[in-house]
C-alpha positions as CSV (number, residue, x, y, z in Angstrom):
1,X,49.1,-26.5,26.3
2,X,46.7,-23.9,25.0
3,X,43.8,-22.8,26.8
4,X,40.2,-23.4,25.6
5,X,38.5,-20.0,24.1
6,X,35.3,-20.9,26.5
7,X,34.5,-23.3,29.5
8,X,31.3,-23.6,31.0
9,X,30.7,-22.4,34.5
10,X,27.5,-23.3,36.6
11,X,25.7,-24.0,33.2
12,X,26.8,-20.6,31.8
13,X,29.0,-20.5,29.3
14,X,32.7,-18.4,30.2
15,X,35.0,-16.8,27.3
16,X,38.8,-16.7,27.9
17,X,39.3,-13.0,28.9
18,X,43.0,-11.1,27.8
19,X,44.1,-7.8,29.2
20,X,47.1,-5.8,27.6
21,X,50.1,-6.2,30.4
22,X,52.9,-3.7,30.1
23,X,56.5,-3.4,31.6
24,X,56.3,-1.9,35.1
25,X,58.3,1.3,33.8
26,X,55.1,1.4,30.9
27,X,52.5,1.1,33.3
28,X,53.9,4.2,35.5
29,X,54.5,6.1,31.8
30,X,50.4,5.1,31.4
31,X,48.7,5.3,34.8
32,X,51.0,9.2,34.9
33,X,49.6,10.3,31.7
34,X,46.2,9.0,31.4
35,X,45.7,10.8,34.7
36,X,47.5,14.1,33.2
37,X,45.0,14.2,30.6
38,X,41.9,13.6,32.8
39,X,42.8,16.2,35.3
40,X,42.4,18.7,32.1
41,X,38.8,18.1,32.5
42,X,37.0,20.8,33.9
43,X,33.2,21.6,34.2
44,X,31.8,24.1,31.7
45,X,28.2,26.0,32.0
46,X,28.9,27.8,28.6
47,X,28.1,26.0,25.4
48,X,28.7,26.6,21.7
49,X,25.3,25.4,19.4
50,X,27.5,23.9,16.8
51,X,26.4,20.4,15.9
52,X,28.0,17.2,17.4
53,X,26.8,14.3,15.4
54,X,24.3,11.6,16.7
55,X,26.9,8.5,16.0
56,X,29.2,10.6,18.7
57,X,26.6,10.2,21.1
58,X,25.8,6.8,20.6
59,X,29.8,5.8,20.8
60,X,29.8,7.9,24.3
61,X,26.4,6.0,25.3
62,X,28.3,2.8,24.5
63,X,31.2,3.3,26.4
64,X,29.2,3.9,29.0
65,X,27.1,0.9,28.7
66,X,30.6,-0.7,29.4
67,X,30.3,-0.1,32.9
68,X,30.0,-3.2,35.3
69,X,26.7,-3.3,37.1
70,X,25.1,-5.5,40.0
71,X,24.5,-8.9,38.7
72,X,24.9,-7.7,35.3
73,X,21.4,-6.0,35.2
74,X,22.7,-2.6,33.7
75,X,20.4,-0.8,35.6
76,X,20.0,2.3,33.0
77,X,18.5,4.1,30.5
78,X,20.1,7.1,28.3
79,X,17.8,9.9,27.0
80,X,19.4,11.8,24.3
81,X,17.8,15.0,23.1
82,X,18.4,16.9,20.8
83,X,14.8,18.2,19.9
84,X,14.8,21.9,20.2
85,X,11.6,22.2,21.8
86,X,12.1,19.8,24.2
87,X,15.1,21.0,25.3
88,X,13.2,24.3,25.8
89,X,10.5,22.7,27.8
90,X,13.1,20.8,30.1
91,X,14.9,24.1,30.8
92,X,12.0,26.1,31.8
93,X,10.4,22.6,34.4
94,X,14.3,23.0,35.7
95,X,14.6,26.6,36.3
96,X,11.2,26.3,38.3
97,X,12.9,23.9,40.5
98,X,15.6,25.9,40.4
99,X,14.3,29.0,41.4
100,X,12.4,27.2,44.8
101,X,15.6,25.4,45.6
102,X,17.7,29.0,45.4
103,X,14.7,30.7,47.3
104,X,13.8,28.0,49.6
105,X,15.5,24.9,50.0
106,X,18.8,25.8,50.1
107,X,20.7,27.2,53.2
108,X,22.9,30.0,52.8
109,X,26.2,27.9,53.4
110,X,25.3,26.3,50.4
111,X,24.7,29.4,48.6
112,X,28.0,30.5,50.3
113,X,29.7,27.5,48.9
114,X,28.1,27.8,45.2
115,X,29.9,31.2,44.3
116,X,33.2,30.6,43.4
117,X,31.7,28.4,40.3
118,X,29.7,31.3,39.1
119,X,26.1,29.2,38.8
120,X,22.5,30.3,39.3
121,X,19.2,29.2,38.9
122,X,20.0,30.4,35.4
123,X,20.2,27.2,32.9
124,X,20.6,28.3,29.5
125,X,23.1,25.8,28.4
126,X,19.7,23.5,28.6
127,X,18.6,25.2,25.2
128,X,22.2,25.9,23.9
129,X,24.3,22.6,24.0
130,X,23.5,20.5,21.0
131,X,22.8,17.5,23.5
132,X,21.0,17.0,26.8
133,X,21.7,12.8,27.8
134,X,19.6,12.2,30.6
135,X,20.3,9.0,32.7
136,X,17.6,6.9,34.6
137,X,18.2,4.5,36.7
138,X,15.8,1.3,36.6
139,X,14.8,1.0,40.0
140,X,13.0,-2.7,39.2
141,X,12.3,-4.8,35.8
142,X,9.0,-6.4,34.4
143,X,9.7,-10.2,33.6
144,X,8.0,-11.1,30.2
145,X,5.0,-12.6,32.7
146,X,4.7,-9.0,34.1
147,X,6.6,-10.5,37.3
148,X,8.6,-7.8,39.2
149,X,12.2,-8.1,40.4
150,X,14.3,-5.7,42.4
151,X,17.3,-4.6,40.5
152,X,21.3,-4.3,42.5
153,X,23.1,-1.6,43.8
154,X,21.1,0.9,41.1
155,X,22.5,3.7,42.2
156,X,25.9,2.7,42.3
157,X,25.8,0.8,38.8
158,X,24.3,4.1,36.9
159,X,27.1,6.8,39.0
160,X,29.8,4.4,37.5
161,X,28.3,4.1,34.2
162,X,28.0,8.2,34.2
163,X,31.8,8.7,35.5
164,X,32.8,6.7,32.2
165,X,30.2,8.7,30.2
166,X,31.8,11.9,31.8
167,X,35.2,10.5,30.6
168,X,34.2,9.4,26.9
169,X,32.9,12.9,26.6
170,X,36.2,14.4,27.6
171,X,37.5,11.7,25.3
172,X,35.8,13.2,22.3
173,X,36.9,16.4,22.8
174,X,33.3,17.5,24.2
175,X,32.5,19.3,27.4
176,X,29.6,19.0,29.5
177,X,28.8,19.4,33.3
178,X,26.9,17.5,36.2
179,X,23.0,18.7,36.4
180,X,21.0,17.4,39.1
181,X,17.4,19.8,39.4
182,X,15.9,18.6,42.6
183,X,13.1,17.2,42.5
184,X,13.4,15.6,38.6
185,X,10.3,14.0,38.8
186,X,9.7,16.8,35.9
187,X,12.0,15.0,33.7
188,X,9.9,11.3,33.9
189,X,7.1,13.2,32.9
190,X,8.5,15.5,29.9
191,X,10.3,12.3,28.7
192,X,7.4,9.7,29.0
193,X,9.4,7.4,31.0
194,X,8.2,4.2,32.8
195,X,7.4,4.2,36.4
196,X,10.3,1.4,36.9
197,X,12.7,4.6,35.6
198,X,13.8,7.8,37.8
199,X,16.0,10.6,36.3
200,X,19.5,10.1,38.1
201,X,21.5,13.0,36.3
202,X,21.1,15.3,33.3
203,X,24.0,16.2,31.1
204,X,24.3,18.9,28.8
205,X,27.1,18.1,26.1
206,X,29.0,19.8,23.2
207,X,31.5,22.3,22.7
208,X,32.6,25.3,24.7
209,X,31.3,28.4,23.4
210,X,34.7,30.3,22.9
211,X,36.3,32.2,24.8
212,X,35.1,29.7,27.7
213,X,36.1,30.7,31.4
214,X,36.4,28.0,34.3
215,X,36.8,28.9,38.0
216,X,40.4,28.4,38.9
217,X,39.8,25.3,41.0
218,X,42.4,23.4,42.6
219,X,41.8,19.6,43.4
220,X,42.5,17.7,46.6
221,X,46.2,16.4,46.5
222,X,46.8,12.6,46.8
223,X,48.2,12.9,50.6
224,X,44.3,14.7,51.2
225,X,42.4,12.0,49.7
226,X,44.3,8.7,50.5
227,X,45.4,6.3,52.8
228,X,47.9,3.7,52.3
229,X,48.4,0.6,53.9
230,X,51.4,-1.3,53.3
């Protein structure tokens, strides 16, 4: 007997959900490549200017719209910028927080720490990449009576929904790199954002400028990182 497309579930209605399922030797031939390719990501502070084409960024917004969220709520909202002198603006509020965290707030472990990937207060990939996407996370929402309501788990719906944005970029053959200028509050008020919305993380994206050069990283091996209990 065939199943019904949809049923109805506490007075919501339920579509009939189908996921691809492949031969166990497949789905080791998958899992083994898909993580081969991801692991050729890498973090990249030096960006070419040529264009990247607003429908790419919309398809990587998308994908990461996909992302499941507490309750559904899809706590989130994606700034994309491409406006020259907004990206100049953004780059000089960043390198003043910058500049204080380098000078003030961070210790010299950190500092310490920070050298091997060749960064600075220096942020010129702010004004070079094509892109900036800029996620905020909705803290709360407005009902349509002006009512407030808390939103769930923000902050871990938004860092999923930005680990699938990462991914889509390295999908499109893009590059970009994790930004986080402490405080951001900056950002909220370049932007025009509404108080419910806090900057989360900023994202450059486009191409390496070439040639491009990467610190030679090595990441944890599985037996560092995980525990199996069988």
């Amino acid at each position: 007997m065939e199943s019904p497309s949809s049923i109805t579930i506490n007075g919501y209605n339920h579509v009939s959900y189908h996921s691809d399922v492949f031969p166990e030797e497949e789905l080791v031939l998958k899992s083994k490549s898909f993580y081969e390719w991801l692991d050729k990501r890498r973090s990249v502070r030096d960006f070419s200017d040529k264009h990247v084409p607003k429908e790419v960024i919309e398809n990587l917004i998308k994908s990461a719209s996909t992302a499941p969220s507490g309750a559904h709520k899809q706590p989130w909202t994606f700034c994309a910028i491409s406006n020259p002198a907004l990206k100049t603006q953004i780059r000089k509020e960043a390198e003043i927080e910058e500049k204080i965290n380098y000078e003030n707030r961070m210790s010299e472990r950190w500092k310490k720490d920070l050298e091997p990937l060749a960064t600075d207060m220096n942020k010129p990939f702010l004004e070079v990449a094509p892109w900036l996407i800029i996620a905020f996370k909705k803290a709360y929402e407005f009902e349509e009576n002006g009512e407030k309501h808390n939103n769930y788990y923000v902050n871990e719906s938004i860092g999923i929904a930005c680990g699938m944005l990462i991914s889509a970029i390295h999908n499109a053959g893009l590059v970009t790199l994790t930004h986080t200028p402490s405080p951001m509050n900056f950002l909220t008020n370049i932007l025009k954002r509404p108080a419910n919305e806090r900057a989360f993380l900023l994202l450059p994206v486009g191409y390496p400028k070439f040639p491009t050069y990467v610190p030679d990283l090595k990441r944890k091996g599985l037996d560092e990182m995980t525990v199996f209990y069988e």
